[in-house]
PyMOL Python script that loads the backbone (N, CA, C, O; Angstrom):
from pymol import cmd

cmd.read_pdbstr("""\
ATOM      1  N   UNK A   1     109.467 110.422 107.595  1.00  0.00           N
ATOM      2  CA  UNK A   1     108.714 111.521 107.022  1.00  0.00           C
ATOM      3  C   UNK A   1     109.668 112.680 106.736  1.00  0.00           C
ATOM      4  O   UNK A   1     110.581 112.850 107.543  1.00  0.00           O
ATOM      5  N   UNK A   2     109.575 113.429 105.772  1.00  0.00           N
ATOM      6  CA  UNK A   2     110.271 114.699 105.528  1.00  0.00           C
ATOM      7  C   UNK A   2     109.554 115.608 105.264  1.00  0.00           C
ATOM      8  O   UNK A   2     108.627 115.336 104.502  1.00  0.00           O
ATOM      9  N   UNK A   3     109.666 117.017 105.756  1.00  0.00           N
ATOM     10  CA  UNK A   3     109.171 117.716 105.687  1.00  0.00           C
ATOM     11  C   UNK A   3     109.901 118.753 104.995  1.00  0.00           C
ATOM     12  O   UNK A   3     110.938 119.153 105.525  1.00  0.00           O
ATOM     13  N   UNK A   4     109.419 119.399 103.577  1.00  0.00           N
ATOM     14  CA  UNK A   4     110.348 120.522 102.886  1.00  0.00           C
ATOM     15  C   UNK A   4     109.900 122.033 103.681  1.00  0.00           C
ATOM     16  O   UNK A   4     108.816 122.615 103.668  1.00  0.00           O
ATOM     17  N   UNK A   5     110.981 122.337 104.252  1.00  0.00           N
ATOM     18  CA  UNK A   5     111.217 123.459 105.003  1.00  0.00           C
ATOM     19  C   UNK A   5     110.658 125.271 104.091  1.00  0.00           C
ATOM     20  O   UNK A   5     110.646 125.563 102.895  1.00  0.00           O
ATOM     21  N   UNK A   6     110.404 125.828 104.923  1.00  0.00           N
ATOM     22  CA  UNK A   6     110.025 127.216 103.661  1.00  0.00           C
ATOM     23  C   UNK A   6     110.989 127.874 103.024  1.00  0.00           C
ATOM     24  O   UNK A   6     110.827 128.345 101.899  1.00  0.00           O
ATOM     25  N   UNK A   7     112.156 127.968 103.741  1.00  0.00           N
ATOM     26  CA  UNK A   7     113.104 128.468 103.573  1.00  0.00           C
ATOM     27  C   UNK A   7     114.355 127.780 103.183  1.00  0.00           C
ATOM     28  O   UNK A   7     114.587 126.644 103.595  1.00  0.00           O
ATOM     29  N   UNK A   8     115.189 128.429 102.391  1.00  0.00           N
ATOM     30  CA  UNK A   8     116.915 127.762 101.716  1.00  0.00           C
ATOM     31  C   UNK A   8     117.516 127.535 100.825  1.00  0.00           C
ATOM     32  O   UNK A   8     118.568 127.950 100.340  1.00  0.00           O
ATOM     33  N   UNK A   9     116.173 126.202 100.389  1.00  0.00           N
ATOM     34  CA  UNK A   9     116.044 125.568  99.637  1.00  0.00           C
ATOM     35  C   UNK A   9     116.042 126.211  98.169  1.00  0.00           C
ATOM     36  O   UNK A   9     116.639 125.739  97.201  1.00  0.00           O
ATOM     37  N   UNK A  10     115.313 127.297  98.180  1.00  0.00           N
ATOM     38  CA  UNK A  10     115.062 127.823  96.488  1.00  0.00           C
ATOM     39  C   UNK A  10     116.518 128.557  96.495  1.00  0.00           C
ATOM     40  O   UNK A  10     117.228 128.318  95.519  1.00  0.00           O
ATOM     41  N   UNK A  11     116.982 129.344  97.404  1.00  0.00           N
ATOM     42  CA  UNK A  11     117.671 130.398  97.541  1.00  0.00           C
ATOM     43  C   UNK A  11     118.896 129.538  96.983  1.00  0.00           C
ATOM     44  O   UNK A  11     119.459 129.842  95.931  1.00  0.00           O
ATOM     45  N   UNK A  12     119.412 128.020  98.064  1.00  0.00           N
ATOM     46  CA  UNK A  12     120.986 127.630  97.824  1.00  0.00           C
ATOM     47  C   UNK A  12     120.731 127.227  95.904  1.00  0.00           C
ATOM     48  O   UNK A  12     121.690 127.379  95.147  1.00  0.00           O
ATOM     49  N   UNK A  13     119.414 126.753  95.381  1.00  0.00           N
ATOM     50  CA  UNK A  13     119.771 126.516  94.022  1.00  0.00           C
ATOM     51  C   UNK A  13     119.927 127.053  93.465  1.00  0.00           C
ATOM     52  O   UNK A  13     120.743 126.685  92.620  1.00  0.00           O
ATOM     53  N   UNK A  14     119.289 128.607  93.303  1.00  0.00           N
ATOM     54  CA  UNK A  14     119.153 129.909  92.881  1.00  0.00           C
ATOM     55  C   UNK A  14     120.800 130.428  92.573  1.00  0.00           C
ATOM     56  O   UNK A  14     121.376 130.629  91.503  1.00  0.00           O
ATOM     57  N   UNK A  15     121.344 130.564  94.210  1.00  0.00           N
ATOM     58  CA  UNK A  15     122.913 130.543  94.001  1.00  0.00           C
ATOM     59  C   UNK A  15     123.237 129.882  92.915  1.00  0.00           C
ATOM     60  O   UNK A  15     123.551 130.438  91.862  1.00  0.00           O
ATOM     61  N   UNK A  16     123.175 128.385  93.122  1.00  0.00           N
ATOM     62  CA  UNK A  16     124.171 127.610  92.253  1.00  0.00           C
ATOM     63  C   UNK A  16     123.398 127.417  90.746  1.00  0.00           C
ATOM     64  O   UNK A  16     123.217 126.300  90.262  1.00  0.00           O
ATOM     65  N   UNK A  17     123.049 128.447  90.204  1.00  0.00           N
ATOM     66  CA  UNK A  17     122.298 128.411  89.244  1.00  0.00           C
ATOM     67  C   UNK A  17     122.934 129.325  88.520  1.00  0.00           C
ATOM     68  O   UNK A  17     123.181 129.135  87.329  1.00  0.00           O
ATOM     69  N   UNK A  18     123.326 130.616  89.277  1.00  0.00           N
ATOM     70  CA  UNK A  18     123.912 131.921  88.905  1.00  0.00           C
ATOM     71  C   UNK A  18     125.057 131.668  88.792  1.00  0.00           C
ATOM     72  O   UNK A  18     125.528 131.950  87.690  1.00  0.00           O
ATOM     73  N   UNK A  19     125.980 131.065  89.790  1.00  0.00           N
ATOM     74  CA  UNK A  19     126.982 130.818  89.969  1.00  0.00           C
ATOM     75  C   UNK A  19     127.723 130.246  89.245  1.00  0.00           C
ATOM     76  O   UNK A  19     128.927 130.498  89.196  1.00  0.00           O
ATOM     77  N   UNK A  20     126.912 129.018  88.268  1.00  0.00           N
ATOM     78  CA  UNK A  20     127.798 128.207  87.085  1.00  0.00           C
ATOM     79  C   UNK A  20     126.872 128.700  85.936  1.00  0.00           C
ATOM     80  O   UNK A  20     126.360 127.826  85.236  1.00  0.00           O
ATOM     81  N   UNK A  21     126.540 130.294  85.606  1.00  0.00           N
ATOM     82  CA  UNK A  21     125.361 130.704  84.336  1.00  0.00           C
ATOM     83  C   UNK A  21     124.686 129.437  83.563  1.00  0.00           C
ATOM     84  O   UNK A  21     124.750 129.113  82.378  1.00  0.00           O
ATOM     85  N   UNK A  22     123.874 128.714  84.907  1.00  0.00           N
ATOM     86  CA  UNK A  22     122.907 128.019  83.985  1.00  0.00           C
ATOM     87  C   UNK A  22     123.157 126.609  83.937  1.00  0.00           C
ATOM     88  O   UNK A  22     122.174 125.868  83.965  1.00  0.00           O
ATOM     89  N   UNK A  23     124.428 126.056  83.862  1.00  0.00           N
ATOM     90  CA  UNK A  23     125.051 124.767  83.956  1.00  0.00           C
ATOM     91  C   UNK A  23     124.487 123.836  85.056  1.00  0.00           C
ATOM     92  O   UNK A  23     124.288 122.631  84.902  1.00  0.00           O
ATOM     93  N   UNK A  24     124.231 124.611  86.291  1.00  0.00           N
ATOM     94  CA  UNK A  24     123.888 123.434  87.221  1.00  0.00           C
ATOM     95  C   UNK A  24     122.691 124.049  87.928  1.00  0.00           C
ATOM     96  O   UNK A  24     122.698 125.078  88.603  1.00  0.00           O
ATOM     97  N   UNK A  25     121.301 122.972  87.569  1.00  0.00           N
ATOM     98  CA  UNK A  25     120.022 123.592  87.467  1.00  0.00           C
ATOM     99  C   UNK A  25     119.102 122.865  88.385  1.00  0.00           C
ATOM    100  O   UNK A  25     119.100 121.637  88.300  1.00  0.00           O
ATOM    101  N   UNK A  26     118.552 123.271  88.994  1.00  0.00           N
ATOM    102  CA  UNK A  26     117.041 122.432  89.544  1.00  0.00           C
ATOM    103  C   UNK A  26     116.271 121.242  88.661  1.00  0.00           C
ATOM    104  O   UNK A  26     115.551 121.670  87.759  1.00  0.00           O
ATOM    105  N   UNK A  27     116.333 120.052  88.795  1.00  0.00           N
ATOM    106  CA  UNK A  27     115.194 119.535  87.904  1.00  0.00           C
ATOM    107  C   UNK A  27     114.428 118.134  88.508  1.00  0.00           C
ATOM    108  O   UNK A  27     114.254 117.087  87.884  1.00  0.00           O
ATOM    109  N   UNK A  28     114.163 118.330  89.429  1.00  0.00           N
ATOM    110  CA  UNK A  28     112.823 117.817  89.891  1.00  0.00           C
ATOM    111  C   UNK A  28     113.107 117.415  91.584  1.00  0.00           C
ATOM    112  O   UNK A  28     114.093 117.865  92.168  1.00  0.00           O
ATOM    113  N   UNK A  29     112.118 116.526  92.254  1.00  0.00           N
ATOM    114  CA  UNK A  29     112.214 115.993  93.372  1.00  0.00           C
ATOM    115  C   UNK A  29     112.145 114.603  93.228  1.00  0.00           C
ATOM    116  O   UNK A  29     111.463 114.099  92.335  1.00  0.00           O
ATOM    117  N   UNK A  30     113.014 113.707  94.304  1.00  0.00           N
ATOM    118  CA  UNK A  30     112.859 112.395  94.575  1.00  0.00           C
ATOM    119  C   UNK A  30     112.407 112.357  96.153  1.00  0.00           C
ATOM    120  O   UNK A  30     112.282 113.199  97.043  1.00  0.00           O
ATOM    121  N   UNK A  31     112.232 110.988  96.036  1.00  0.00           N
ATOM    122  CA  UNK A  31     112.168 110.377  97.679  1.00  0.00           C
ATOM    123  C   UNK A  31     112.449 108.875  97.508  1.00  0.00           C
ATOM    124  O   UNK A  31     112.903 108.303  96.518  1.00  0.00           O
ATOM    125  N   UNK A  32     112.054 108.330  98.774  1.00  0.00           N
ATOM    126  CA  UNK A  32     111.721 106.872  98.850  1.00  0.00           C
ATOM    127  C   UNK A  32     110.449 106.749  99.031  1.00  0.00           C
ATOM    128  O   UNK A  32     109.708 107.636  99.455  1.00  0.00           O
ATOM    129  N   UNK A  33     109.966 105.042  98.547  1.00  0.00           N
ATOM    130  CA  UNK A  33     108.899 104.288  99.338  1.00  0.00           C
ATOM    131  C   UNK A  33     109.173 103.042  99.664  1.00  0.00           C
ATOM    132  O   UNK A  33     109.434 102.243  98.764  1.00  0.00           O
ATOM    133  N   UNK A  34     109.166 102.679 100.878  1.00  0.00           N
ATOM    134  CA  UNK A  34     109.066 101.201 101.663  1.00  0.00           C
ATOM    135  C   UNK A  34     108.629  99.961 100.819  1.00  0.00           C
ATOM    136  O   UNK A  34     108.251  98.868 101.239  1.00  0.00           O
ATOM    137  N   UNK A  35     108.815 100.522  99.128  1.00  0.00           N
ATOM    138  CA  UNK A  35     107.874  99.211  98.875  1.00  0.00           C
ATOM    139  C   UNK A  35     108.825  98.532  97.383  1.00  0.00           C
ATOM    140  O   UNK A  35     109.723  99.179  96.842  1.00  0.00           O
ATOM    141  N   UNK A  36     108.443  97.330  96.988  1.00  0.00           N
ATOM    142  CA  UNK A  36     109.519  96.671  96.112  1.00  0.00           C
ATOM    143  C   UNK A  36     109.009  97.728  94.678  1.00  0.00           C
ATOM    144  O   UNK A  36     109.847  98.473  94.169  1.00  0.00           O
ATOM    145  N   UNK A  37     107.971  97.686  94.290  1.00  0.00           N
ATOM    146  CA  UNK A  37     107.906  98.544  92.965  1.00  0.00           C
ATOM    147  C   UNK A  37     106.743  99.526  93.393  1.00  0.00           C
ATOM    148  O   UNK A  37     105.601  99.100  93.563  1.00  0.00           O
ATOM    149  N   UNK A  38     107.138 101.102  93.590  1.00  0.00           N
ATOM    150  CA  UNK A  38     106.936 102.301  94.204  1.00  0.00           C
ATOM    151  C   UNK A  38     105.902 102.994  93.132  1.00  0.00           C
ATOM    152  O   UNK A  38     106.143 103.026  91.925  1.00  0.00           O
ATOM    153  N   UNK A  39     104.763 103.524  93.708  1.00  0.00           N
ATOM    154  CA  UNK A  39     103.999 104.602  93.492  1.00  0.00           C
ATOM    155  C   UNK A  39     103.066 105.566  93.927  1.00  0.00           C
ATOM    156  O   UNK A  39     102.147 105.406  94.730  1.00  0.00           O
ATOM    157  N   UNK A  40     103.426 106.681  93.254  1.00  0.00           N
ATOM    158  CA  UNK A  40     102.887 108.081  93.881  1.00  0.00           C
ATOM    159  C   UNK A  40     101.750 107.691  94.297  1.00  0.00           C
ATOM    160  O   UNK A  40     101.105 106.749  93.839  1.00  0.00           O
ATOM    161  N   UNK A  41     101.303 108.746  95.623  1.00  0.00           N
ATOM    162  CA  UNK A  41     100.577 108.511  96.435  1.00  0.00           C
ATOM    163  C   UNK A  41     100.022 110.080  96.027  1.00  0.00           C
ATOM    164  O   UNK A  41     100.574 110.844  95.235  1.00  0.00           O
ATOM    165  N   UNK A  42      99.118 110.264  96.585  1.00  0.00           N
ATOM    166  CA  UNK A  42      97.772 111.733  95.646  1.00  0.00           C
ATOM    167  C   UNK A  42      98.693 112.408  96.537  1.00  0.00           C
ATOM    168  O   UNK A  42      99.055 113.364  95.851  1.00  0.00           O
ATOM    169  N   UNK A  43      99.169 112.474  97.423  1.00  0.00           N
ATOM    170  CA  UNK A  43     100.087 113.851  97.947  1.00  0.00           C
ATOM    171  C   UNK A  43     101.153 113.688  97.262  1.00  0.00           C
ATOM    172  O   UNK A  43     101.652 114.809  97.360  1.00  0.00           O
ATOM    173  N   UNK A  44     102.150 112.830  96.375  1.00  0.00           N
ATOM    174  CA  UNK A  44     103.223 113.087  95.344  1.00  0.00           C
ATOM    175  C   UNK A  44     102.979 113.542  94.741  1.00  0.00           C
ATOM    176  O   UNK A  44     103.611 114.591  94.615  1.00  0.00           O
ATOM    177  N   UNK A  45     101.624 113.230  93.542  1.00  0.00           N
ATOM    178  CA  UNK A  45     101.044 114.057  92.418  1.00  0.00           C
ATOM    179  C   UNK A  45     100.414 115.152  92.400  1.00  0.00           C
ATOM    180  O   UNK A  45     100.131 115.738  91.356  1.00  0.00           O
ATOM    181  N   UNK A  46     100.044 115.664  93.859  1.00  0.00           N
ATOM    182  CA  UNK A  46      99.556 117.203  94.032  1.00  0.00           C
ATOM    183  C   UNK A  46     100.858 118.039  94.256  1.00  0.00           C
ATOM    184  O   UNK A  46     100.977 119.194  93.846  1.00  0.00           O
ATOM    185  N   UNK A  47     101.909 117.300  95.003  1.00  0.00           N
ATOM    186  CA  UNK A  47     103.077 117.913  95.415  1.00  0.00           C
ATOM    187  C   UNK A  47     103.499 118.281  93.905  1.00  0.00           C
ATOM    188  O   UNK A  47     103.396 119.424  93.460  1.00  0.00           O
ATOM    189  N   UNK A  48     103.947 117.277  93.230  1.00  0.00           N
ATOM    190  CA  UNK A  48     104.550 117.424  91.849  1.00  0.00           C
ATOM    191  C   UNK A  48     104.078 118.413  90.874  1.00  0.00           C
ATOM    192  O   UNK A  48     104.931 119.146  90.375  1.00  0.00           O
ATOM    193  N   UNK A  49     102.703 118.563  90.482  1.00  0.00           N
ATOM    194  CA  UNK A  49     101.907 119.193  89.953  1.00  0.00           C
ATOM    195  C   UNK A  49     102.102 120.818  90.419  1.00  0.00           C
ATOM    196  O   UNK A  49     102.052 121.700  89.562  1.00  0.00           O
ATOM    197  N   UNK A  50     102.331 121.141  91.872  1.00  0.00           N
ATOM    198  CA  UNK A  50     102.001 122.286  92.822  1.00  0.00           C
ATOM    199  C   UNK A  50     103.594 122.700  92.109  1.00  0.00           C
ATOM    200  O   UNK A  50     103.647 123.745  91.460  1.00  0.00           O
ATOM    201  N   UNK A  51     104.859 121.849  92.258  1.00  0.00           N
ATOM    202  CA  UNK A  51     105.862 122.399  92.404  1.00  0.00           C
ATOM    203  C   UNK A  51     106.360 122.267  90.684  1.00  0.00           C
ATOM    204  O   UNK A  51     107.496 122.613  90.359  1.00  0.00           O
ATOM    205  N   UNK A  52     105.729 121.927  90.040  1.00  0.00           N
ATOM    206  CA  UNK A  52     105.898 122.229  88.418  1.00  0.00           C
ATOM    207  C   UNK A  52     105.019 123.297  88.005  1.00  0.00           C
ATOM    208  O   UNK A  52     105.265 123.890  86.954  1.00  0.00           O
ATOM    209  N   UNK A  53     104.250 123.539  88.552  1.00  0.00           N
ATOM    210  CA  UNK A  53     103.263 124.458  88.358  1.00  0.00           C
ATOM    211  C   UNK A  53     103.894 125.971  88.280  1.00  0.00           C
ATOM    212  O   UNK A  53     103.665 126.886  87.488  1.00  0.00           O
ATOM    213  N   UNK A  54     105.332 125.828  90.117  1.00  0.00           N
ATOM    214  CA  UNK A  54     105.687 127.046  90.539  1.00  0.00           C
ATOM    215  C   UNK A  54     106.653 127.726  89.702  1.00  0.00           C
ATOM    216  O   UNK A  54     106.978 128.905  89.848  1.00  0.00           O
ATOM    217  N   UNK A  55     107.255 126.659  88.512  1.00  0.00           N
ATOM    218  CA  UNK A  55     108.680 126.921  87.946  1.00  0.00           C
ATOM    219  C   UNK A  55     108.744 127.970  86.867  1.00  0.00           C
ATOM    220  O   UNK A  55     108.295 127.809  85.732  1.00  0.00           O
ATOM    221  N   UNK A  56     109.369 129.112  87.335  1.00  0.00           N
ATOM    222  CA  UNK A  56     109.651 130.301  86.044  1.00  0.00           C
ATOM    223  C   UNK A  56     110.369 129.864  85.201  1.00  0.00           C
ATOM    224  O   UNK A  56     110.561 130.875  84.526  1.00  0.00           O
ATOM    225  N   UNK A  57     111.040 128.906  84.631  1.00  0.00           N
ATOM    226  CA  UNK A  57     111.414 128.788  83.472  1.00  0.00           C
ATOM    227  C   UNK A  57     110.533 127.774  82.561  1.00  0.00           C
ATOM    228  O   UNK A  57     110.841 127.439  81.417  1.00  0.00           O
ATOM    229  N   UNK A  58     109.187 127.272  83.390  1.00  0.00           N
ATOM    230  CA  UNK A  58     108.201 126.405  82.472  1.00  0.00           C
ATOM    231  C   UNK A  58     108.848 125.053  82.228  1.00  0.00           C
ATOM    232  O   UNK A  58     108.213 124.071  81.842  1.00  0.00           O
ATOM    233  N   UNK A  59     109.887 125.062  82.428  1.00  0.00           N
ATOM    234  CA  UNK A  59     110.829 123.155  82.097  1.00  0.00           C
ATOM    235  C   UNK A  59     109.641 122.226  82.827  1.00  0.00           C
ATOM    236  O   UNK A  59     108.862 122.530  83.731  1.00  0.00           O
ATOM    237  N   UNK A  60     109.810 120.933  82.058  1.00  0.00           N
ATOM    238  CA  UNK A  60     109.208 120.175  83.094  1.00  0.00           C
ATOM    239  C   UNK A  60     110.134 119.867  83.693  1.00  0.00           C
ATOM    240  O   UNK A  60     111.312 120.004  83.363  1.00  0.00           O
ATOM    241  N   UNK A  61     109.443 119.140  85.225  1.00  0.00           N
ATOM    242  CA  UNK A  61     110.189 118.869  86.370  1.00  0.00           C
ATOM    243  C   UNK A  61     110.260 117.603  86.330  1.00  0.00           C
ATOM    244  O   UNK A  61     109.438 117.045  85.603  1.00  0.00           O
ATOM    245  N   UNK A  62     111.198 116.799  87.045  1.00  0.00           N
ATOM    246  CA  UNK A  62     111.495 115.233  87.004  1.00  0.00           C
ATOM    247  C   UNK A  62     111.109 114.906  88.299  1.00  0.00           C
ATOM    248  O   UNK A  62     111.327 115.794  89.123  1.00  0.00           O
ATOM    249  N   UNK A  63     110.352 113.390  88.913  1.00  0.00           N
ATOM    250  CA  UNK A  63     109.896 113.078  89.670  1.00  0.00           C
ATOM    251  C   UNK A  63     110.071 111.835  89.666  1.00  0.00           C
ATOM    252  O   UNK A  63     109.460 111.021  88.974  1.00  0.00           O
ATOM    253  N   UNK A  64     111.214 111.552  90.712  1.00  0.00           N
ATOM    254  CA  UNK A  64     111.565 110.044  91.104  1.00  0.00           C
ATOM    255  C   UNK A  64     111.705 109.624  92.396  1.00  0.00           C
ATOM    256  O   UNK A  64     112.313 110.109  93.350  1.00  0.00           O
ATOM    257  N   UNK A  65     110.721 108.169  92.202  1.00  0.00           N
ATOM    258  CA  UNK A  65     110.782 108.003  93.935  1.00  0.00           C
ATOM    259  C   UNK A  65     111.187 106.297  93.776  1.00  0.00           C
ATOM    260  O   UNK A  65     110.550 105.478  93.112  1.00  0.00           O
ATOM    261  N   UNK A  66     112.340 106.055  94.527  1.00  0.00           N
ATOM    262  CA  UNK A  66     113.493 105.592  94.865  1.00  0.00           C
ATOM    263  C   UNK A  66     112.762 104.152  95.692  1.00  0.00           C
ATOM    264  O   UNK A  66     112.653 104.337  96.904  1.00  0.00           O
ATOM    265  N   UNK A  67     112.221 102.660  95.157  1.00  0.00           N
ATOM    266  CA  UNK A  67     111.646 101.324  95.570  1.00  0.00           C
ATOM    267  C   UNK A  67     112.627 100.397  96.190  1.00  0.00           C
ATOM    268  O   UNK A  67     113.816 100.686  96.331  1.00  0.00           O
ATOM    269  N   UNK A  68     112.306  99.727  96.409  1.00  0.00           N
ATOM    270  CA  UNK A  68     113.366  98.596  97.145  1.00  0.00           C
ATOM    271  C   UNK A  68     113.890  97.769  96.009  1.00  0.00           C
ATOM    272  O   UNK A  68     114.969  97.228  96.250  1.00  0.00           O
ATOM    273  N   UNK A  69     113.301  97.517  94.662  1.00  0.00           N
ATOM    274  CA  UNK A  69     113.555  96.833  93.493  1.00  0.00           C
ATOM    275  C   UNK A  69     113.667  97.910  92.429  1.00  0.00           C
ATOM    276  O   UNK A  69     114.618  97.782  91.658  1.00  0.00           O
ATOM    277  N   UNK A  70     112.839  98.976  92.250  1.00  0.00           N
ATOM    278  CA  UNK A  70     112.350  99.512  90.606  1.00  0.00           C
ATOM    279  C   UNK A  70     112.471 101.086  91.404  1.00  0.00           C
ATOM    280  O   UNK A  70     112.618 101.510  92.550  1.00  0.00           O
ATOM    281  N   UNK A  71     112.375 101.407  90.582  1.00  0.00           N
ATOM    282  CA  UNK A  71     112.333 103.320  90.179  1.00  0.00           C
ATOM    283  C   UNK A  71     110.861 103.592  89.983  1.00  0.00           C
ATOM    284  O   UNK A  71     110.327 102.532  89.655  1.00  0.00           O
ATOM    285  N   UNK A  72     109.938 104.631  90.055  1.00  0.00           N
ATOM    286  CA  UNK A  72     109.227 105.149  89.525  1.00  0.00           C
ATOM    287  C   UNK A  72     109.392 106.503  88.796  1.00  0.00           C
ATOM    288  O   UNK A  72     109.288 107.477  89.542  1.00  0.00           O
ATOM    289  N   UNK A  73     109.612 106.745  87.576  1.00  0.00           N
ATOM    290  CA  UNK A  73     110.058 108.134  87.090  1.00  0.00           C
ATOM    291  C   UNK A  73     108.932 108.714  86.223  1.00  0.00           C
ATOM    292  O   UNK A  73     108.566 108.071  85.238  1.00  0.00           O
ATOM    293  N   UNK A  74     108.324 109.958  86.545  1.00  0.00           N
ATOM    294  CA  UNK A  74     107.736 111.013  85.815  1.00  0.00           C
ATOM    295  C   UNK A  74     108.181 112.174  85.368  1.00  0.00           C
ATOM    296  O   UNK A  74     109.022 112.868  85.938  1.00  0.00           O
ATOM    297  N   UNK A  75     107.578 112.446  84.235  1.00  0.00           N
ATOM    298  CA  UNK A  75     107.940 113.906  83.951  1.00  0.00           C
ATOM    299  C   UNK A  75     107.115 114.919  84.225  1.00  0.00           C
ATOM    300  O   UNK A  75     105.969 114.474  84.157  1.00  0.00           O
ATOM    301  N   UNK A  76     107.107 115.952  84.476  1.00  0.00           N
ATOM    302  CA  UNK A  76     105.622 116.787  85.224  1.00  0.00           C
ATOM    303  C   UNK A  76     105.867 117.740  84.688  1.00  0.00           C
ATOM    304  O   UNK A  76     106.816 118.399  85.112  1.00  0.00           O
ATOM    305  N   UNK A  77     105.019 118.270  83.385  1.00  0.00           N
ATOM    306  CA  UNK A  77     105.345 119.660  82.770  1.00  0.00           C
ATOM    307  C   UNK A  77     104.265 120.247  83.305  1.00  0.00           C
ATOM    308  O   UNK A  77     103.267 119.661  83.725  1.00  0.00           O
ATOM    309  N   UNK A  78     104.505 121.664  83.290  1.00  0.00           N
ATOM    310  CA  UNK A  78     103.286 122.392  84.026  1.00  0.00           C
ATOM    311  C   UNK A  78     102.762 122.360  82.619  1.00  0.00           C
ATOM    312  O   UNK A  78     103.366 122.351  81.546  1.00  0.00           O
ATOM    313  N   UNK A  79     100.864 122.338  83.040  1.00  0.00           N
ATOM    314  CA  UNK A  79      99.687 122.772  82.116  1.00  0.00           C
ATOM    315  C   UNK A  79      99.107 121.269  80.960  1.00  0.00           C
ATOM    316  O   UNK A  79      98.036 121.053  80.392  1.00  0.00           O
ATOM    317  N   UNK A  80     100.546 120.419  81.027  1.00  0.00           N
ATOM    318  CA  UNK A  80      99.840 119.265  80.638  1.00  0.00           C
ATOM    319  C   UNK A  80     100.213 118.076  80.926  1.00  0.00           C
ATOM    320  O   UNK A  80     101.173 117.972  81.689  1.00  0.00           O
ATOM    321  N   UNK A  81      99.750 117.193  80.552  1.00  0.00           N
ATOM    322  CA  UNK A  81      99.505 115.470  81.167  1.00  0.00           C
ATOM    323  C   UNK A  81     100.764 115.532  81.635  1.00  0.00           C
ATOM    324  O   UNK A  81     101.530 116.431  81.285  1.00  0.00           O
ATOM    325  N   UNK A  82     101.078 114.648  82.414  1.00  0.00           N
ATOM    326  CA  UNK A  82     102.389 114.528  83.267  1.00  0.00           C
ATOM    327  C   UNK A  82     102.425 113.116  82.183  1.00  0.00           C
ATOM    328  O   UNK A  82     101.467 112.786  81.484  1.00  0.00           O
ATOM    329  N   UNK A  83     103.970 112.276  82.240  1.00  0.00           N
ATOM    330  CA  UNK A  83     104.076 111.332  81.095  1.00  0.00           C
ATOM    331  C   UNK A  83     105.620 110.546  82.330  1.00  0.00           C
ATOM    332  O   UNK A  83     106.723 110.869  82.772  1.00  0.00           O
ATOM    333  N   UNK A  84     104.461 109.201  82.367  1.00  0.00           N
ATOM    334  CA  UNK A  84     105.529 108.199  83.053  1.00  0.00           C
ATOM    335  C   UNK A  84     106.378 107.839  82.407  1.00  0.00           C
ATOM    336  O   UNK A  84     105.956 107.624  81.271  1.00  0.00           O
ATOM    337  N   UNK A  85     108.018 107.522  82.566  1.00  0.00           N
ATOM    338  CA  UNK A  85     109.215 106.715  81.916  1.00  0.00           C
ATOM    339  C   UNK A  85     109.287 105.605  82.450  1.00  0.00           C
ATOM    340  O   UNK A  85     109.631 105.271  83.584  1.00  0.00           O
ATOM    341  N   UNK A  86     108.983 105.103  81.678  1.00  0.00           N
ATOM    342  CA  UNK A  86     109.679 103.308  82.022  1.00  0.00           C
ATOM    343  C   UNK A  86     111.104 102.639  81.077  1.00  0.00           C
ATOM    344  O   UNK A  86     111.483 102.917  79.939  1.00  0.00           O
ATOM    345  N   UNK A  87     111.515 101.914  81.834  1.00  0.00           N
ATOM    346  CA  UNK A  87     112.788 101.323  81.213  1.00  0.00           C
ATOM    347  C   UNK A  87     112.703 100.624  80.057  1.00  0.00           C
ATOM    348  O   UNK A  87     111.573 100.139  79.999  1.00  0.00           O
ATOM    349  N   UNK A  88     113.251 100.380  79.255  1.00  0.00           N
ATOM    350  CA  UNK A  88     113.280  99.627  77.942  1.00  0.00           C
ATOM    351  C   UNK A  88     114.305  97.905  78.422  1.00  0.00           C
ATOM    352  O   UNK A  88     115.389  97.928  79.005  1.00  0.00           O
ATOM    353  N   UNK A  89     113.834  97.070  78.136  1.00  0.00           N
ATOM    354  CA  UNK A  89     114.124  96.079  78.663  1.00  0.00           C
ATOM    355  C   UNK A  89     115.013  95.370  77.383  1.00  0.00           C
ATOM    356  O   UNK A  89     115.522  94.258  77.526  1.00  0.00           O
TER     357      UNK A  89
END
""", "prot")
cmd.dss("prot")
cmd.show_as("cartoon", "prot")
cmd.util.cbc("prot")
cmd.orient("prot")
């Protein structure tokens, strides 16, 4: 289980945001799931939603969670449909 802490976290990216004007940026959250081909669970997609929601520059946010076989990747723009990526085979 992980738990995102209240504090640091915005601040150390914030730094390194200023620090290279813009070059090296926040853009989304990953994790794992225990499982061969992985998907969000209603606390990923409220999480995702909550923390695209919070972003002052409006970007969408990237959301990848890390399977024992496959990737699951979203894009989560705040205000509309979030839009799954899948691989091209």
């Amino acid at each position: 289980m992980f738990e995102r802490m209240q504090y640091g976290h915005e601040s150390i990216a914030q730094s390194r945001w200023v620090a290279t004007h813009g070059t090296i940026r926040y853009l989304g959250e990953w994790h794992t799931h225990p499982e061969d081909d992985p998907y969000p669970s209603g606390l990923d997609i409220s999480e995702w939603d909550r923390l695209a929601g919070n972003r002052k520059d409006n970007r969408p946010q990237l959301a990848v969670i890390v399977g024992r076989k496959s990737l699951y990747v979203e894009l989560v723009p705040n205000m509309e449909p979030n839009i799954v990526l899948t691989p091209i085979d």
